[in-house]
C-alpha positions as CSV (number, residue, x, y, z in Angstrom):
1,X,0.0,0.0,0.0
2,X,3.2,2.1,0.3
3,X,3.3,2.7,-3.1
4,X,0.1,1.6,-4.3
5,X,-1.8,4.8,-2.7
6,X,0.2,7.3,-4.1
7,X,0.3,6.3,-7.2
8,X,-3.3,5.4,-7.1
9,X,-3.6,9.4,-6.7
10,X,-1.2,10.1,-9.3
11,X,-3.2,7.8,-11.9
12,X,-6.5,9.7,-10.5
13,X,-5.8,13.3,-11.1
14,X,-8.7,13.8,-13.9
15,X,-11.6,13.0,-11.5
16,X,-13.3,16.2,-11.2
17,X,-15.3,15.5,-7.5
18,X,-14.0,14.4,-4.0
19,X,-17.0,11.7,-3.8
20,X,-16.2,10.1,-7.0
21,X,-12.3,9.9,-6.2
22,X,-13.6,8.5,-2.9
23,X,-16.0,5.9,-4.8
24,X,-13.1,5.1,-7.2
25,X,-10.6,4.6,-4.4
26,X,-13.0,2.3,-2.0
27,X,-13.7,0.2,-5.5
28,X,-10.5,-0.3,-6.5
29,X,-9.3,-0.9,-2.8
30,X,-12.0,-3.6,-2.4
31,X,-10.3,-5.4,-5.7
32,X,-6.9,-5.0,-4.7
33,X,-7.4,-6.2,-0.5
34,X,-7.7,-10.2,0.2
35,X,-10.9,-10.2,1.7
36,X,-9.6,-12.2,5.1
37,X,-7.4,-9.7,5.7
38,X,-10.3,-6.6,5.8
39,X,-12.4,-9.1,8.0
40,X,-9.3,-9.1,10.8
41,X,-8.0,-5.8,10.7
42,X,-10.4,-2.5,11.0
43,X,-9.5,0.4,8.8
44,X,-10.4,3.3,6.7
45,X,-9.9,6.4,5.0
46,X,-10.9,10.1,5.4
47,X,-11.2,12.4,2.5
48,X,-11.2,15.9,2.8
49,X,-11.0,18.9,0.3
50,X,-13.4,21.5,-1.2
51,X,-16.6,20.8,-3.9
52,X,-16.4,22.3,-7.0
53,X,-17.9,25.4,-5.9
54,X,-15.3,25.9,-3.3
55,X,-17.7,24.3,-0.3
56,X,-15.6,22.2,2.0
57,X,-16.3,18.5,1.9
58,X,-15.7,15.7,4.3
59,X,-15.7,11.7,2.8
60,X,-14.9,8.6,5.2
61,X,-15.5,4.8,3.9
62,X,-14.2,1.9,6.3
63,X,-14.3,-1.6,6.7
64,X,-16.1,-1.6,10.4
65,X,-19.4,-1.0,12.3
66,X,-19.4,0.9,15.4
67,X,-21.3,-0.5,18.9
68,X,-23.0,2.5,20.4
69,X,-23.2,0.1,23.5
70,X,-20.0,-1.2,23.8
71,X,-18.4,2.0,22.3
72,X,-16.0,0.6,19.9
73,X,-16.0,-0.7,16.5
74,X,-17.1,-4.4,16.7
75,X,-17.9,-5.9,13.5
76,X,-15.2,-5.4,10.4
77,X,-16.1,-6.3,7.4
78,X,-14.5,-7.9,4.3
79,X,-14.6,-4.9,1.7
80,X,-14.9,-1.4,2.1
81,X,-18.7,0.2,2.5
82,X,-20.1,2.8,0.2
83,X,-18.2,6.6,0.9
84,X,-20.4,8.7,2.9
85,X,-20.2,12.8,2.9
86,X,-20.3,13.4,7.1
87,X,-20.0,17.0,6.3
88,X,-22.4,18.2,3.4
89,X,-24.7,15.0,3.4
90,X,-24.9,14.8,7.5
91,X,-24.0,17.9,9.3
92,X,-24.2,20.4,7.4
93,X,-28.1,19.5,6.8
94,X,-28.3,18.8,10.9
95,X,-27.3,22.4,12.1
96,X,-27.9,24.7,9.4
97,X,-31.2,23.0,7.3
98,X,-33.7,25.5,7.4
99,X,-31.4,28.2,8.9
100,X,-31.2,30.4,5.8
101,X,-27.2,30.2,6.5
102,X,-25.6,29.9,3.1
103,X,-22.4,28.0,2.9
104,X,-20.8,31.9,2.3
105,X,-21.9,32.8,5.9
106,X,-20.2,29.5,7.2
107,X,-17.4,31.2,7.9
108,X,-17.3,32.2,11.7
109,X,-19.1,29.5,13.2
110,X,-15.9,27.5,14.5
111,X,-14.5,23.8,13.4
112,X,-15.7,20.4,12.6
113,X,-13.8,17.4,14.2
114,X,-14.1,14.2,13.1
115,X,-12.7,11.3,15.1
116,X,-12.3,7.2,14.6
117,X,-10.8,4.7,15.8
118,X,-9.9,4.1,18.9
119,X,-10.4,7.6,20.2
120,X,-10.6,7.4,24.2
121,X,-7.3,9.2,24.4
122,X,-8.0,11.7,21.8
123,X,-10.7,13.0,23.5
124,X,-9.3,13.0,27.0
125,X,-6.1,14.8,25.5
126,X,-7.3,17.0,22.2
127,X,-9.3,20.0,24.0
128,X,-7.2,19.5,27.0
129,X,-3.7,20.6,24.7
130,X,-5.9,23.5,23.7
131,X,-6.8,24.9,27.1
132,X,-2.9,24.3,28.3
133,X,-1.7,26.4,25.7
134,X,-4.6,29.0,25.7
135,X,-3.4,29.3,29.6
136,X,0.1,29.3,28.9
137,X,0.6,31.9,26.1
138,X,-1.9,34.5,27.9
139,X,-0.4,34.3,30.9
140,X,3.0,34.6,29.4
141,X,3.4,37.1,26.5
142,X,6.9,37.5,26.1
143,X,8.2,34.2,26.6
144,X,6.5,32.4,23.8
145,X,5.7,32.6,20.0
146,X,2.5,33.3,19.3
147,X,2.2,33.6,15.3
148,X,-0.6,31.7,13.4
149,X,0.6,30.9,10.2
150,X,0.2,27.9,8.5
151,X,3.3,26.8,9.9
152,X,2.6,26.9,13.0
153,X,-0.2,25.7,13.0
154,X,1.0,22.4,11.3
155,X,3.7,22.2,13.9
156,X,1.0,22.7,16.8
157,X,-1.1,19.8,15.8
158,X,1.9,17.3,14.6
159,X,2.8,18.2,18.6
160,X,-0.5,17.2,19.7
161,X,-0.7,14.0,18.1
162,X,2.7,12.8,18.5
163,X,1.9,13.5,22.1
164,X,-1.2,11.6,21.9
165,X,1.0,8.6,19.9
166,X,3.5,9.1,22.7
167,X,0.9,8.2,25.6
168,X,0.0,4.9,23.6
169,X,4.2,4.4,23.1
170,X,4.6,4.3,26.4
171,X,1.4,2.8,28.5
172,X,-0.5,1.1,25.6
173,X,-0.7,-2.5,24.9
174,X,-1.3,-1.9,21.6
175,X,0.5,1.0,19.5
176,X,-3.0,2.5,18.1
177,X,-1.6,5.9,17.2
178,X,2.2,5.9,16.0
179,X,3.0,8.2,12.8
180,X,4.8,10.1,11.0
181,X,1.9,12.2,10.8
182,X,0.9,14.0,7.6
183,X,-1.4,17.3,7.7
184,X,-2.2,19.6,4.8
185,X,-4.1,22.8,5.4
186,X,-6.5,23.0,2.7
187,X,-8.0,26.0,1.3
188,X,-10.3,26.7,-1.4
189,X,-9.3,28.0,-5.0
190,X,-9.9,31.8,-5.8
């Protein structure tokens, strides 16, 4: 998959929309993956990028269920299921449907996350980070950098989750978050 993935995206470059890329992908993954091998190990991919009319999109497809009862992912399956938009298909429609709130006023009403996995440590950590450093950079103005670049913001979240990787490093009995980790800021065209 090393090699396959990238130049699975390489070979892809003349679909036009995030969902078909995401269809194309989960199809040809579902040819190229033994079967057995799905069924034992959980996985999936999230998608992210803008529409065609510069609206932000959100795609995942995976391989598992989720228990609401036992709160973890319990049944994996042998091929990939069918891409599903979680931001324009499911929230999007859930908080601003009948709002009058055009995607052109979005901007201003905060952030999105999206978690899977195994995310117990995510959430006890993620927020946590953010109210640390809110505390520590008010408190001391001189001492630390405060820009908000791209940069630094990339650095600031490859921190977080190498910390978060770090925690399952060193206590974990199974290394559920490990990296390198890869984030691209995304931002739509002119």
């Amino acid at each position: 998959m090393h090699s396959w993935l990238p130049n699975f995206i390489k070979k892809s470059n003349s679909i036009k929309t995030l969902l078909e890329f995401s269809i194309t992908l989960r199809n040809s993954l579902n040819a190229k993956m033994h079967p057995a091998h799905l069924k034992q190990w959980a996985s999936g991919f999230h998608l992210t990028g803008f529409d065609k009319d510069n609206n932000p999109e959100f795609i995942h497809f995976s391989n598992t269920e989720w228990s609401p009862v036992e709160q973890k992912y319990t049944i994996k399956l042998n091929k990939y299921k069918e891409p599903y938009g979680d931001f324009q298909e499911r929230d999007y429609k859930e908080f601003f449907s009948g709002t009058g709130i055009d995607w052109s006023e979005l901007k201003g009403y905060g952030y999105r996350s999206y978690r899977n996995g195994d995310f117990a440590i995510h959430n006890a950590a993620w927020d946590k980070l953010d109210q640390a450093f809110n505390e520590i950079f008010s408190k001391n103005n001189f001492s630390f950098k405060k820009t908000k670049n791209d940069e630094s913001i990339i650095k600031y979240y490859k921190f977080k989750l190498k910390f978060i990787g770090d925690i399952y490093q060193q206590w974990g009995h199974t290394k559920n978050v490990g990296g390198p980790f890869d984030i691209v800021i995304l931002k739509p065209r002119k």
